[in-house]
ZAMARGU-4260 file (C-alpha; in steps of 0.2 Angstrom, whole numbers, plus 5000, padded with zeros to 4 digits):
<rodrens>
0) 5574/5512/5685 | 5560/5512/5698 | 5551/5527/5686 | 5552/5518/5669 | 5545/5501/5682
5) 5530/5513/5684 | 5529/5517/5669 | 5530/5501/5660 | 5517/5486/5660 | 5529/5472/5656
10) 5516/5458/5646 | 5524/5442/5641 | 5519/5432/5627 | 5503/5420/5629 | 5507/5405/5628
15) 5495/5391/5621 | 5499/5369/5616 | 5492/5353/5615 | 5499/5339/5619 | 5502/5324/5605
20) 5485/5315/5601 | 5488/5299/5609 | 5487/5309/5624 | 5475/5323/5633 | 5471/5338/5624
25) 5476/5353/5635 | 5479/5369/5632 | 5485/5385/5646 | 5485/5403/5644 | 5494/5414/5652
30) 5492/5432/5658 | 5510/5437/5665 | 5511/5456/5670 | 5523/5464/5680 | 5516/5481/5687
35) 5522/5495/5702 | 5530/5477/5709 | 5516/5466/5709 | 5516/5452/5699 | 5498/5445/5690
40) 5501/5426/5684 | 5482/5420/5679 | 5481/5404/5672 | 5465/5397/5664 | 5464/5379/5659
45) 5456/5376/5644 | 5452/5357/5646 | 5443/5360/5665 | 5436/5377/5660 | 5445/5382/5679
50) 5456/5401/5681 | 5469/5397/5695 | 5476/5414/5701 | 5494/5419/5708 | 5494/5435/5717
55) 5513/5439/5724 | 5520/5454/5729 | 5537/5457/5723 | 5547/5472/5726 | 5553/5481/5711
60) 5575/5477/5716 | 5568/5458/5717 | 5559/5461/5699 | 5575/5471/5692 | 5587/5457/5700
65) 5577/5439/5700 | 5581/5438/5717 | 5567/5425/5729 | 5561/5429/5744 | 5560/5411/5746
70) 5572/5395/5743 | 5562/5385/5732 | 5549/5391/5720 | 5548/5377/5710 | 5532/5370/5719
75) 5519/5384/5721 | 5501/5383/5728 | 5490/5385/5713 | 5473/5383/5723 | 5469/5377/5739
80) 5478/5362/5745 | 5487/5359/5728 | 5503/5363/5722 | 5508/5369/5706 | 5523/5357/5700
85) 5538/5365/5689 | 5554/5360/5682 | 5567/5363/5695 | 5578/5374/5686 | 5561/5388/5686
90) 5567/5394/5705 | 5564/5414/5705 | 5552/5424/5698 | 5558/5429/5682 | 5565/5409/5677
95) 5546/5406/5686 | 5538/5418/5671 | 5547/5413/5657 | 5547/5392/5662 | 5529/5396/5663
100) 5525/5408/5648 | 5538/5406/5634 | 5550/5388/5637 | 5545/5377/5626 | 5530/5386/5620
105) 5530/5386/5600 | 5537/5402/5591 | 5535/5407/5573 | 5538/5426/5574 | 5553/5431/5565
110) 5560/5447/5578 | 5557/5433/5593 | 5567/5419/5583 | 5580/5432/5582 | 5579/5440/5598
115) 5584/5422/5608 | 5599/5418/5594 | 5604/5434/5600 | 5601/5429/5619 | 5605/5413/5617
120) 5623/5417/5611 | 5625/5430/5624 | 5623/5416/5637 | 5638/5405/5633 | 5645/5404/5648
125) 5637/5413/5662 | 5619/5407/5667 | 5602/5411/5660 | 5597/5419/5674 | 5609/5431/5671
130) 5602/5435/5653 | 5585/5437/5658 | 5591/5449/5670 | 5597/5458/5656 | 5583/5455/5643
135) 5574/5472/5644 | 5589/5481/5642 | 5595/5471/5628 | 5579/5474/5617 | 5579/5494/5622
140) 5597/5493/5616 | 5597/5483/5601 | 5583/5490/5595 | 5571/5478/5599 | 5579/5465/5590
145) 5575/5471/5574 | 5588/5462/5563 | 5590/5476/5548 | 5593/5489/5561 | 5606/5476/5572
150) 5615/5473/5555 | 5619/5492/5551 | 5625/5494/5569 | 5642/5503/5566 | 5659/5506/5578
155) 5653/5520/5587 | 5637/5510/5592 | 5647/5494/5596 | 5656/5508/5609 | 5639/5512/5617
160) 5633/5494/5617 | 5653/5490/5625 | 5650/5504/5638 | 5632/5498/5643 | 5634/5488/5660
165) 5613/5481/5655 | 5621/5469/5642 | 5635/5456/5641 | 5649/5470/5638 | 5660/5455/5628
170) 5664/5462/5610 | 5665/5445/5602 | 5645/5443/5607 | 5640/5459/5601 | 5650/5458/5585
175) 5642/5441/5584 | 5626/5449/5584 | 5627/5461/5569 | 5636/5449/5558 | 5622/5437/5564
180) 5608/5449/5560 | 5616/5452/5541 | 5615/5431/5540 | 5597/5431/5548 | 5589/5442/5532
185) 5600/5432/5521 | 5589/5417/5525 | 5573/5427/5526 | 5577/5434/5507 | 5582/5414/5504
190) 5567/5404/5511 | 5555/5421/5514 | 5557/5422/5534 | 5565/5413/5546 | 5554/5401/5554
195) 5553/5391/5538 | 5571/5387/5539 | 5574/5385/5557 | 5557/5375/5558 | 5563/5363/5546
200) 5577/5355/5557 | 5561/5346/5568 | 5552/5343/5550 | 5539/5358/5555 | 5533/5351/5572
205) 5540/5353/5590 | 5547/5335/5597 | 5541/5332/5613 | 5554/5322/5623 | 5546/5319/5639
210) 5561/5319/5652 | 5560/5313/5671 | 5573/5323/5676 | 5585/5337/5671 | 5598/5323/5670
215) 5587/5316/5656 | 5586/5332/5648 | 5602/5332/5631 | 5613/5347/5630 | 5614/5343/5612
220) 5606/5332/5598 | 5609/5326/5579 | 5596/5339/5577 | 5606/5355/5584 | 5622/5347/5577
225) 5613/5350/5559 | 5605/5367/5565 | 5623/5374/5572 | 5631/5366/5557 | 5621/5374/5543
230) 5620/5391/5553 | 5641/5391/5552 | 5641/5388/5536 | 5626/5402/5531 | 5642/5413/5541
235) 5633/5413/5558 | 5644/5413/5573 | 5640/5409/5592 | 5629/5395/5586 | 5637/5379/5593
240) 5625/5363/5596 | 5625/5366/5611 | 5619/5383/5609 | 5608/5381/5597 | 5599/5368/5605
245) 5595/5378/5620 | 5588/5389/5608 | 5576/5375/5600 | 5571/5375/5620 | 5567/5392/5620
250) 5558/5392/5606 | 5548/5376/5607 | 5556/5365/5592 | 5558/5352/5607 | 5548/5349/5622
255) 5560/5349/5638 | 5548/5349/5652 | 5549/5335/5663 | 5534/5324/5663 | 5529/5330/5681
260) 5528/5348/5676 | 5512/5356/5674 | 5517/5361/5658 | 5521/5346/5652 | 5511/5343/5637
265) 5502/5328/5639 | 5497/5331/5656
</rodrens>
């Protein structure tokens, strides 16, 4: 593992919003890149024309693991004297990369779309922390969530995905995923990808909600009770509301940040 680490130069997606038009324009990009244990977070900020930069070093088994050499990471320093505010749940390094690169951040590519229904269904019932352990190995293994080649996957490879200890080794999930991929293209032949559909359940723009808290933050909606009821129907499995509205989080149909995070659009 420490070889393919050395290897490898992990980039995560850039993320870039703006917040609704009655308040402050702001848009962030971020550079997150994981390198020989050394993790790079550069954020620029568009509206300021400032670059803040987070230099940590982190050793490869706390990349691998998500592990934090401190309590709390929710609050880092982002420049002297300030503190960079997150939501709570973001506590290690790799929930502090994705809160700050992908959560909420708009998505519109097809194999990502794909790639957290996929995730997202693997989740049900053990932690997301868990799953983003588990996410590089998931996208060597399922082919990097191409769904034609998930949806021809046959016994013999349900066997090697069942004997991999890198994934969720629960055959109901991983079955859920080919019969899953199979619906997926049945949408994009219906509607021409993906996105069009999925989109069209937050009328083609992301809701921004605004919590205070975590305790304001829904596990469900009348939006994913439509989403998770039309995916059934389509032959989709794993995709309860709940479930699909951590997804619309994942993906940035809705806005979940809480209105003290830095990524909280309006700020």
């Amino acid at each position: 593992m420490a070889d393919a680490l050395r290897s490898r130069h992990i980039r995560y997606n850039t993320c870039d919003w703006k917040g609704s038009s009655r308040a402050q324009t702001r848009s962030c990009s971020y550079d997150c890149s994981v390198h020989l244990g050394f993790l790079l977070l550069t954020a620029n900020t568009g509206a300021a024309g400032q670059e803040q930069r987070l230099r940590r070093k982190m050793s490869v088994s706390a990349i691998m693991s998500g592990d934090d050499p401190q309590a709390d990471n929710s609050k880092m320093k982002s420049s002297p004297g300030k503190m960079l505010t997150r939501c709570e749940w973001a506590r290690n390094d790799l929930a502090i990369r994705y809160h700050d690169c992908e959560w909420g951040v708009p998505q519109h590519d097809d194999r990502v779309l794909f790639e957290f229904l996929v995730l997202e269904g693997a989740q049900a019932g053990l932690s997301w922390d868990t799953i983003l352990r588990k996410r590089e190995n998931y996208r060597t293994v399922f082919d990097s969530f191409d769904p034609k080649k998930v949806s021809r996957y046959n016994e013999r490879k349900i066997q090697l995905l069942m004997n991999n200890e890198g994934i969720v080794r629960n055959r109901l999930k991983i079955l859920s995923a080919i019969k899953n991929a199979k619906a997926f293209l049945d949408i994009q032949k219906e509607f021409e990808n993906f996105d069009s559909y999925v989109w069209h359940f937050v009328d083609g723009s992301p809701k921004i909600n605004g919590p205070k808290s975590l305790r304001d933050v829904p596990a469900r909606t009348t939006e994913s009770d439509a989403m998770s009821k039309d995916l059934k129907k389509r032959g989709f499995t794993f995709v309860g509301s709940t479930i699909c509205y951590a997804f619309m989080q994942a993906v940035g149909m809705v806005n979940d940040h809480v209105v003290t995070c830095f990524k909280y659009p309006s700020r």
